[in-house]
BAKOL-552638 format. One record per residue: residue number from 1; residue in one letter; x, y, z of N, C-alpha, C in turn; chain. Coordinates in Angstrom, 1 decimal. Layout:
# BAKOL-552638
n|res|n_xx|n_yy|n_zz|ca_xx|ca_yy|ca_zz|c_xx|c_yy|c_zz|chain
NUM|A|X|Y|Z|X|Y|Z|X|Y|Z|A
...
***
This chain:
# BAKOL-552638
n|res|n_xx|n_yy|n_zz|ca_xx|ca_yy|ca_zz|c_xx|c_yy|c_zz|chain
1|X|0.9|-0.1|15.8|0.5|-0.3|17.2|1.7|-0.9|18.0|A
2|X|1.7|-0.2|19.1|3.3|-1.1|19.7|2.4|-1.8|20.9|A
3|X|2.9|-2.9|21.0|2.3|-4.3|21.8|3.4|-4.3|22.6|A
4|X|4.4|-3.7|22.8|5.9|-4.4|23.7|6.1|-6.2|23.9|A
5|X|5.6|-6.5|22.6|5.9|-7.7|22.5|6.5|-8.1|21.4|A
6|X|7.9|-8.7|21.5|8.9|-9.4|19.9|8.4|-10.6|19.9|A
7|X|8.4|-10.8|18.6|7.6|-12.1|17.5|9.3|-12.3|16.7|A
8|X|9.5|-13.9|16.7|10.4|-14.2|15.6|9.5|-14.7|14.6|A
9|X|10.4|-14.3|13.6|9.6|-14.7|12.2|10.5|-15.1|11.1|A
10|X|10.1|-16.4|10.7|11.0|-17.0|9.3|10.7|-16.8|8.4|A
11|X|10.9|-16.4|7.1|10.9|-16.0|6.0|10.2|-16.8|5.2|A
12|X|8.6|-16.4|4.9|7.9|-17.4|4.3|8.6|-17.6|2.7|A
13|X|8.3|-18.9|2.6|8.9|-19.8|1.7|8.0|-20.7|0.7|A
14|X|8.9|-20.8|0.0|7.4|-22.3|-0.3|7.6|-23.8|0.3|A
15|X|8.8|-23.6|0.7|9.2|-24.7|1.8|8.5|-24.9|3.1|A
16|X|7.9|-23.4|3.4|7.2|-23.2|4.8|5.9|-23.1|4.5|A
17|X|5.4|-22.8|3.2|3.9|-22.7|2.3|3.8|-24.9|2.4|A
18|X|4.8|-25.0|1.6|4.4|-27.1|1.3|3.9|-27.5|2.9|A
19|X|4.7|-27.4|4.2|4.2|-27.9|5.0|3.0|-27.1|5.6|A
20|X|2.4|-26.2|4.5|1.4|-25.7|6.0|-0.3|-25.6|5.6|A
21|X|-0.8|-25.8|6.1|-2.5|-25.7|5.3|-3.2|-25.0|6.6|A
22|X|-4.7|-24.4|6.5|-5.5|-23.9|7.3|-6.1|-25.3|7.8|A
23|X|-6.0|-25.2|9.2|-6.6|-25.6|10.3|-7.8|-26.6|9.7|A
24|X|-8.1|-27.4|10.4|-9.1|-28.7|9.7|-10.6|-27.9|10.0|A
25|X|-10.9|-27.2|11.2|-12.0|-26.3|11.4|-12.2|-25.5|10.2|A
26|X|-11.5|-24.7|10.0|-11.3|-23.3|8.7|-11.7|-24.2|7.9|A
27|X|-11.1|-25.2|7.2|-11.3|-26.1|6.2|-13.0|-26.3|5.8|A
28|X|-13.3|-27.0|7.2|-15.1|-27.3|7.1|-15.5|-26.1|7.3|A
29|X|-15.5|-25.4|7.8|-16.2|-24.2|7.8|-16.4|-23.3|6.1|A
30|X|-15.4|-23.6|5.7|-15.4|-22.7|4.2|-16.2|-23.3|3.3|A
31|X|-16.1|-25.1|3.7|-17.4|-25.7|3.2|-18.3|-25.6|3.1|A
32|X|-18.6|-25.1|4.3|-20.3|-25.3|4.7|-20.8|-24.1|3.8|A
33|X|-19.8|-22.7|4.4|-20.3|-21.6|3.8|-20.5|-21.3|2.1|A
34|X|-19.7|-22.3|1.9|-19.9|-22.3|0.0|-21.1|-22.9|-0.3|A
35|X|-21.5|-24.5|0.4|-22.6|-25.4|0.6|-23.4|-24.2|0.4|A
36|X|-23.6|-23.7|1.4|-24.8|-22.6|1.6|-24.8|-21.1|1.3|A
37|X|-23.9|-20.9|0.6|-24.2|-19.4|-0.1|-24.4|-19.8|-1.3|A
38|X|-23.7|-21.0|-1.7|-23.7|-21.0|-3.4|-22.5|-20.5|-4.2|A
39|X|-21.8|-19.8|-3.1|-20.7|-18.8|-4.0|-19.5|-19.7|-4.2|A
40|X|-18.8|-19.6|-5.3|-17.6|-20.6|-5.8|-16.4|-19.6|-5.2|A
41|X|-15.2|-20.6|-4.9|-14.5|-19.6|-4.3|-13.8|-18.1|-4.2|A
42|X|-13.6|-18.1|-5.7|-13.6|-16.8|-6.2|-14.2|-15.4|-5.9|A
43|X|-15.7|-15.6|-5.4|-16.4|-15.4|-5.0|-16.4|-15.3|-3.5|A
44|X|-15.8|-14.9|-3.1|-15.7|-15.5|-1.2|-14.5|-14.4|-0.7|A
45|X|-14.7|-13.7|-0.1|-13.7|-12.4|0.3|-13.4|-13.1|2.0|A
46|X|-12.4|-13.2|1.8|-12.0|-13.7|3.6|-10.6|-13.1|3.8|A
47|X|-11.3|-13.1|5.0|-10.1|-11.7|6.2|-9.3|-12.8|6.9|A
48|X|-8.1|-12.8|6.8|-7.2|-14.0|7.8|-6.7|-12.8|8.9|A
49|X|-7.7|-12.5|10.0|-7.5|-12.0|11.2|-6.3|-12.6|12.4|A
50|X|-5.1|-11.1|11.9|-3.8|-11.9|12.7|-3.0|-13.1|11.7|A
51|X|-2.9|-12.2|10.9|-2.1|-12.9|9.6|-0.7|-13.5|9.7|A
52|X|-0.3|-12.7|10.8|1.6|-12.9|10.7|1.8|-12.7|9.5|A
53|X|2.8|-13.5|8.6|3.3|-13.2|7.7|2.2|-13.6|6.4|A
54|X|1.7|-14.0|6.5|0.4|-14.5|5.7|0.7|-15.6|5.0|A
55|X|0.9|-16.8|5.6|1.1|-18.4|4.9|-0.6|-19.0|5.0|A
56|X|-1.3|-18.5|5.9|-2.6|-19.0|5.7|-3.3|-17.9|4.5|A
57|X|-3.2|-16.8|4.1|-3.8|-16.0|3.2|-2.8|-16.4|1.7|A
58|X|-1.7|-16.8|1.4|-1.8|-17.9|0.1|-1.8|-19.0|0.4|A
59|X|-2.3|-19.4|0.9|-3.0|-20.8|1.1|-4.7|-20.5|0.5|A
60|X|-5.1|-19.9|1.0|-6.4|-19.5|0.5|-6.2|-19.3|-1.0|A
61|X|-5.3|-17.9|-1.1|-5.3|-17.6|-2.7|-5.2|-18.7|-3.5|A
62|X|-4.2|-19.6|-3.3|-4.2|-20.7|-4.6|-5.0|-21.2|-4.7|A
63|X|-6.3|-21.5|-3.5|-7.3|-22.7|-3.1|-8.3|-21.5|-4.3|A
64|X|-8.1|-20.1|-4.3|-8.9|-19.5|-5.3|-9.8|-18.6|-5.1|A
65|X|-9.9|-18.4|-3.8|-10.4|-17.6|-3.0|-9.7|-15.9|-3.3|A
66|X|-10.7|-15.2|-2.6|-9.8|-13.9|-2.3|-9.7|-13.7|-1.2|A
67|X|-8.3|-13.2|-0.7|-8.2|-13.6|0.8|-6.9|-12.0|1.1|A
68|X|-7.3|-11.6|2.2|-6.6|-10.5|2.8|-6.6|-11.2|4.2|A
69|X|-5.7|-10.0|4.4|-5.1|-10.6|6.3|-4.7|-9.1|7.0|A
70|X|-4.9|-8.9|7.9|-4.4|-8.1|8.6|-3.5|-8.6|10.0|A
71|X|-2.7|-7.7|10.8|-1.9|-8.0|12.1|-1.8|-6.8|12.6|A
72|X|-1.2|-6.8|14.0|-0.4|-5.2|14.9|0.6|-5.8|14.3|A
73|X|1.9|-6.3|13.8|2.8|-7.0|13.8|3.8|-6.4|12.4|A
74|X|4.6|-5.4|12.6|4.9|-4.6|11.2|5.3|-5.7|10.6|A
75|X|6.3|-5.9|11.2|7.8|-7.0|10.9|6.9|-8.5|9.8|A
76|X|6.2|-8.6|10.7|5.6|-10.1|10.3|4.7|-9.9|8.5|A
77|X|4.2|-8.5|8.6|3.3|-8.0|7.8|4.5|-7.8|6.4|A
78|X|5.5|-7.1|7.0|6.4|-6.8|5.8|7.2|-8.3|5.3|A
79|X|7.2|-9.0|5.9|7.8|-10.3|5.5|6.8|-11.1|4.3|A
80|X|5.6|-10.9|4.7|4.4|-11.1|3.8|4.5|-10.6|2.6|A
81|X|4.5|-9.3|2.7|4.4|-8.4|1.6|5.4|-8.9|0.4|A
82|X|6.9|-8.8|0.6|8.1|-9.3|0.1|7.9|-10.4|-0.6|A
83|X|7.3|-11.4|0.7|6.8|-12.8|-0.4|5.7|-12.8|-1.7|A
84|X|4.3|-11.9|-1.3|4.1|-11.5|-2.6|4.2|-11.0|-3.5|A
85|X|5.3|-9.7|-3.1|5.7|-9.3|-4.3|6.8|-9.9|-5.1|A
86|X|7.1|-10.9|-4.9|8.4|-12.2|-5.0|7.7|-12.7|-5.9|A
87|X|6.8|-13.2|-5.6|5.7|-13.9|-6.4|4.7|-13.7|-7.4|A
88|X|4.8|-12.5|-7.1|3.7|-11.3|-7.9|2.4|-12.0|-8.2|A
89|X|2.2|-11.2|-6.8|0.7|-11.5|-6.1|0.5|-9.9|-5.5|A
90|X|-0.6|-10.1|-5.2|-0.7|-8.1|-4.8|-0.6|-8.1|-3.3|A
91|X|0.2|-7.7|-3.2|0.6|-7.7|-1.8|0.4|-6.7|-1.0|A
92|X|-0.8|-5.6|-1.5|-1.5|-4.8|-0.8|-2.5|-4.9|0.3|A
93|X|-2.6|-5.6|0.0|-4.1|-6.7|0.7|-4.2|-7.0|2.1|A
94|X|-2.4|-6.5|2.4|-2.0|-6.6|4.1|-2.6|-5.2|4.8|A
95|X|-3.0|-5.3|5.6|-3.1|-4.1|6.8|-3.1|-4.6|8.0|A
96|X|-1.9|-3.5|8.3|-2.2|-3.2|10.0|-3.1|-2.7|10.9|A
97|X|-3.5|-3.4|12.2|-4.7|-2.9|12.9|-4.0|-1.7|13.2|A
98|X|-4.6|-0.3|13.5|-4.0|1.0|14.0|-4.4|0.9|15.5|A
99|X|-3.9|2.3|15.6|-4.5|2.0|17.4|-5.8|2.2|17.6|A
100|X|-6.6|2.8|17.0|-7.7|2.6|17.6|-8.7|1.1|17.0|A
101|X|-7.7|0.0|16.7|-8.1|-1.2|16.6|-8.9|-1.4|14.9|A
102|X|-8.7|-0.2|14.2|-9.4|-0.3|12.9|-8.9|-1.2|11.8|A
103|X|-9.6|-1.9|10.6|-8.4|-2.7|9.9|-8.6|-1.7|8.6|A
104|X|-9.1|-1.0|8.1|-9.0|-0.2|7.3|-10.1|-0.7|5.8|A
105|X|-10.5|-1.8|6.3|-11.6|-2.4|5.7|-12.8|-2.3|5.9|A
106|X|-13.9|-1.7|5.3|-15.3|-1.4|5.2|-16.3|-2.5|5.7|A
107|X|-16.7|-2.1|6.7|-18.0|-2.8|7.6|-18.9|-4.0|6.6|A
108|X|-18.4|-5.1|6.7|-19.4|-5.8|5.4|-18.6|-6.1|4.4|A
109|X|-17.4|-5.9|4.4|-16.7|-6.2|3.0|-16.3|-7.8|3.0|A
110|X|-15.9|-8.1|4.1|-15.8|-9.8|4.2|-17.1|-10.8|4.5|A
111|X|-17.3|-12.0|3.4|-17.8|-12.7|3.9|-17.6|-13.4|4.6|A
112|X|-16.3|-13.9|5.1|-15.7|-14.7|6.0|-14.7|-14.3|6.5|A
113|X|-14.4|-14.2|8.0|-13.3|-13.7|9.0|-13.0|-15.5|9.8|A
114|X|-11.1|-15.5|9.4|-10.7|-16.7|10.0|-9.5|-16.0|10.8|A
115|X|-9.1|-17.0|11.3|-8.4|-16.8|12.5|-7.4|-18.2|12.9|A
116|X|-6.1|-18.2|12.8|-5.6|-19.5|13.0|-4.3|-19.3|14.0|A
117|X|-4.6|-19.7|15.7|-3.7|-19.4|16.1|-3.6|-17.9|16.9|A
118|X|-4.7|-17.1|16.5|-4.6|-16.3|17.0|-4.8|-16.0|18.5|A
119|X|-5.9|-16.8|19.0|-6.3|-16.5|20.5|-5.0|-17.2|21.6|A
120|X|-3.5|-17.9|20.8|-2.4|-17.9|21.5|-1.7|-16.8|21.7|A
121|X|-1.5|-16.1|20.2|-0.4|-14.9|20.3|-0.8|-14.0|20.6|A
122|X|-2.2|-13.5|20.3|-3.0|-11.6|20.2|-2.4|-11.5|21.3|A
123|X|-1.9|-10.3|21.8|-1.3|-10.0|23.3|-2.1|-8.4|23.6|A
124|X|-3.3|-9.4|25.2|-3.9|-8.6|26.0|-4.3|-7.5|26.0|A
125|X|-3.1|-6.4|25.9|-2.8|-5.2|26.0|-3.5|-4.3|24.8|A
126|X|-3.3|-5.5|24.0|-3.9|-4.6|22.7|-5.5|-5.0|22.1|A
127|X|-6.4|-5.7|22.8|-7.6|-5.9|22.8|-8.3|-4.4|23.3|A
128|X|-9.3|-4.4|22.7|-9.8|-2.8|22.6|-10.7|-3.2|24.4|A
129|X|-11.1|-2.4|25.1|-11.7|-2.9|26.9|-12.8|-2.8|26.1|A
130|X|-14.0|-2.8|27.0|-15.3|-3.1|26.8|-16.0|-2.6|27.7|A
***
């Protein structure tokens, strides 16, 4: 998807992993939903909508979860990928939204869609109209 918008991006790390955790919201919220589905993390499929390079989706994975991410953002996506295959972690799990706004994941497949950060960067142009 071309957004005509450039994003700098630093090279996720574990230096940039140590300082970073999901949002204190995401945090309670994953609570509640464990509280109340019953399901142990493992058990819990969540979409990090607008992933960037995906420092919030291993964050999840170590927490035990399974966690995928999507972006429009090649650059940021491929930086991701690198890091888990660095790490050897499956670094398939990334997808790009296409243009007609699809993430390539099945209606229902997530029990939980997060988002951190995103309602600053998503840029306008690439919101589907209504």
């Amino acid at each position: 998807m071309n957004t005509n918008q450039t994003w700098s991006h630093q090279p996720l790390s574990e230096d940039v992993l140590s300082s970073y955790g999901p949002n204190k919201q995401i945090d309670q919220y994953l609570q509640l939903y464990r509280e109340r589905s019953g399901k142990q993390p493992e058990q819990i499929r969540i979409l990090d909508f607008g992933c960037g390079t995906g420092s919030l989706r291993v964050t999840l994975i170590r927490r035990g979860y399974q966690a995928y991410g999507v972006d429009i953002d090649r650059e940021a996506l491929a930086i991701g990928r690198q890091f888990m295959r660095t790490n050897r972690c499956d670094a398939d799990v990334f997808s790009e939204i296409d243009e007609r706004n699809r993430t390539g994941f099945a209606d229902g497949f997530f029990d939980v869609i997060v988002s951190n950060q995103i309602v600053f960067t998503y840029p306008c142009q690439a919101l589907p109209a209504r």
